[in-house]
C-alpha positions in Angstrom: 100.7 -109.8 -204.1 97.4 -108.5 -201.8 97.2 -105.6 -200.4 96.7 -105.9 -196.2 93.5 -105.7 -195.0 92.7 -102.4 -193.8 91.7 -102.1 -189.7 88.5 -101.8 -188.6 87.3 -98.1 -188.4 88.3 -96.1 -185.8 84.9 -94.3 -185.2 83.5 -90.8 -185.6 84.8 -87.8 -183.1 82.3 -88.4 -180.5 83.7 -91.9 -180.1 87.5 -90.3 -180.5 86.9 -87.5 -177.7 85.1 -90.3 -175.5 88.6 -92.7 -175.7 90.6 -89.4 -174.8 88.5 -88.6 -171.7 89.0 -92.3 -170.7 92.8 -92.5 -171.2 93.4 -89.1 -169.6 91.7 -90.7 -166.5 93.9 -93.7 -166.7 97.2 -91.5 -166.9 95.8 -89.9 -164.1 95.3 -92.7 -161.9 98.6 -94.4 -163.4 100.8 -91.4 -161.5 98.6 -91.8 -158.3 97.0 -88.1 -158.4 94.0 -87.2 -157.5 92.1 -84.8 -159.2 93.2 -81.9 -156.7 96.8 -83.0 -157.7 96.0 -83.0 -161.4 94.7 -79.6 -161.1 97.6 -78.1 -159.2 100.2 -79.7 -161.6 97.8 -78.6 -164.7 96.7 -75.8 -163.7 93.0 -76.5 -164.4 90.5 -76.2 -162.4 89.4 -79.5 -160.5 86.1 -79.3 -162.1 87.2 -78.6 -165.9 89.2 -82.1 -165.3 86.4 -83.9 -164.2 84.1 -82.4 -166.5 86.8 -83.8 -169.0 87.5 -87.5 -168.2 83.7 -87.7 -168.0 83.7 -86.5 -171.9 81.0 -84.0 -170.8 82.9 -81.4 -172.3 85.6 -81.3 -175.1 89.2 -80.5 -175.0 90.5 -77.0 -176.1 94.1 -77.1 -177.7 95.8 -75.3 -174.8 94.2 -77.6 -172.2 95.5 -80.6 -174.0 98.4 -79.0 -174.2 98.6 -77.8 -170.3 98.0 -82.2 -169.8 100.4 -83.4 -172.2 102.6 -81.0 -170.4 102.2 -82.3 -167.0 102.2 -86.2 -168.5 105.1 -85.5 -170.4 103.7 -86.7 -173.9 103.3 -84.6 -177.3 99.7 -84.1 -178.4 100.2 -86.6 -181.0 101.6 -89.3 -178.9 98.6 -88.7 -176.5 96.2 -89.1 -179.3 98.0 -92.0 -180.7 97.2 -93.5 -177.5 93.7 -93.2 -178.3 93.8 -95.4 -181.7 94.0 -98.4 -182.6 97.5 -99.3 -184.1 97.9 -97.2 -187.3 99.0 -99.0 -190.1 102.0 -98.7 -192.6 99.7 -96.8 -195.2 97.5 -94.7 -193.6 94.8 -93.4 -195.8 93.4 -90.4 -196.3 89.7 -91.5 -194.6 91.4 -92.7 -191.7 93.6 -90.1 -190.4 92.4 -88.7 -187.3 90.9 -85.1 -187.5 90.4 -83.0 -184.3 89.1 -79.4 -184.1 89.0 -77.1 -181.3 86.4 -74.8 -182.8 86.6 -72.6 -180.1 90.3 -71.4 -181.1 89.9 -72.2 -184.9 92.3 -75.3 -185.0 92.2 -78.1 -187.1 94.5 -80.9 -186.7 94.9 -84.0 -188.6 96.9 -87.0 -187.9 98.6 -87.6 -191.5 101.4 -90.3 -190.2 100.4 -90.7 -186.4 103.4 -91.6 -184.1 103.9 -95.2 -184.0 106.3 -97.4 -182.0 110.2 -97.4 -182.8 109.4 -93.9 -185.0 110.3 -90.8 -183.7 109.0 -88.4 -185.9 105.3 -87.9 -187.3 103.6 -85.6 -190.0 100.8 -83.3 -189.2 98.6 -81.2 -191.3 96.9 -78.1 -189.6 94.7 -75.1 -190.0 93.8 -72.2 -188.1 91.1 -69.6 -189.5 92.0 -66.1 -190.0 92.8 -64.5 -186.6 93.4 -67.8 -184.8 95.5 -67.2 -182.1 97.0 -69.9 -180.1 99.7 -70.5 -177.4 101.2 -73.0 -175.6 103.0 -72.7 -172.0 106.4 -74.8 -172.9 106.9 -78.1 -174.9 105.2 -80.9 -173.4 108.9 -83.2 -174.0 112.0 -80.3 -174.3 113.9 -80.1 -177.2 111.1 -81.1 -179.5 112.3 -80.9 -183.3 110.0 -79.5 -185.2 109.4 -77.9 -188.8 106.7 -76.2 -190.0 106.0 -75.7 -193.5 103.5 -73.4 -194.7 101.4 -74.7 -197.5 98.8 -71.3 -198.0 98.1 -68.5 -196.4 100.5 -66.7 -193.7 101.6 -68.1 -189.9 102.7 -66.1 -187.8 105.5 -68.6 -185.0 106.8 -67.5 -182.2 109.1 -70.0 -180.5 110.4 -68.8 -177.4 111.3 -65.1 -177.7 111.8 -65.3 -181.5 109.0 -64.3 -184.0 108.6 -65.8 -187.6 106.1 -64.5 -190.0 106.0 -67.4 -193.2 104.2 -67.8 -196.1 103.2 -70.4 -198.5 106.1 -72.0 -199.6 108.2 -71.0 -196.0 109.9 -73.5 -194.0 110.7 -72.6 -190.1 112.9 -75.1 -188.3 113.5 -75.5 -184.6 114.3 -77.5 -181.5 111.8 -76.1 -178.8 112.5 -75.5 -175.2 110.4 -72.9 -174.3 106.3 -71.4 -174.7 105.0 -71.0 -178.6 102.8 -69.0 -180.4 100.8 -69.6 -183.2 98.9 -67.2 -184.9 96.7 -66.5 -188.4 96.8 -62.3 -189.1 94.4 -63.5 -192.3 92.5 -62.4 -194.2 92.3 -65.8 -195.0 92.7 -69.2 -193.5 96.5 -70.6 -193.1 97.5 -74.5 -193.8 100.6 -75.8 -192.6 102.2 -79.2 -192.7 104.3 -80.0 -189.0 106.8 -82.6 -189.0 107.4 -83.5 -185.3 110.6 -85.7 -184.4 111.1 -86.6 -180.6 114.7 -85.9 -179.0 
């Protein structure tokens, strides 16, 4: 039996971050807002959004997260939205890798959402004394569990804090604002396995 042909390459991160600014101005003109509008929903300033579906400037974690938000879409399902069709065996040069240097994240797409699925596998890493948080769930009652695979990770999922370590498993449905944080001294992996409601 042959093996499928694999799909043509999705590009570098340049080309990645250029289809994300050009979708997030389609899902912006798909609800009929303005930028104005889009800013007041977001809670971004007006020129930060423009600045962003232009791709002059590259998304931080919590901005994405503020859009995804506000479109009502997980931050894999938006990126998804950016690929091509991800085949049944994704391979290891293929998955998607985005960084937010800024806030020391490292996200890559292991098994990207894909239609009739409802959950996905992530693999992330923040550097020691990353410290990121989110507002609320951008879809409520996301399932999601996080296993650390070195280093520590500090969770906070609503008003409950979790420290884990390699090896830990943290399991929740998440309604509320989250916290993720590295207290180092060294770097913390983590694989996320996100399944919609």
């Amino acid at each position: 039996m042959r093996e499928a042909e694999p799909p043509p390459e999705s590009g570098g991160a340049e080309q990645v971050e250029a289809r994300l600014a050009a979708r997030l101005a389609e899902l912006r003109t798909e609800h009929g807002w303005s930028l104005d509008e889009l800013a007041r929903r977001a809670e971004v300033s007006r020129s930060t959004l423009s600045r962003l579906e232009r791709a002059q400037i590259s998304p931080t974690a919590a901005l994405l997260n503020r859009l995804c938000t506000v479109y009502r879409r997980t931050m894999s399902q938006l990126l998804a939205e950016v690929e091509s069709e991800p085949p049944q065996v994704v391979r290891a040069g293929r998955q998607t890798v985005w960084r937010d240097e800024g806030s020391g994240f490292t996200r890559r797409s292991v098994s990207p959402p894909h239609p009739g699925l409802r959950g996905e596998l992530v693999e992330a890493e923040l550097r020691a004394g990353a410290d990121i948080s989110y507002e609320g769930p951008a879809v409520p009652g996301l399932e999601q569990h996080i296993w650390v695979l070195d280093g520590v990770l500090e969770v906070t999922a609503g008003s409950t804090a979790h420290t884990l370590r390699a090896g830990d498993c943290l399991r929740f449905r998440l309604w509320d604002r989250s916290r993720f944080r590295c207290p180092g001294p060294d770097p913390v992996r983590y694989a996320l396995v996100v399944v919609l409601p």
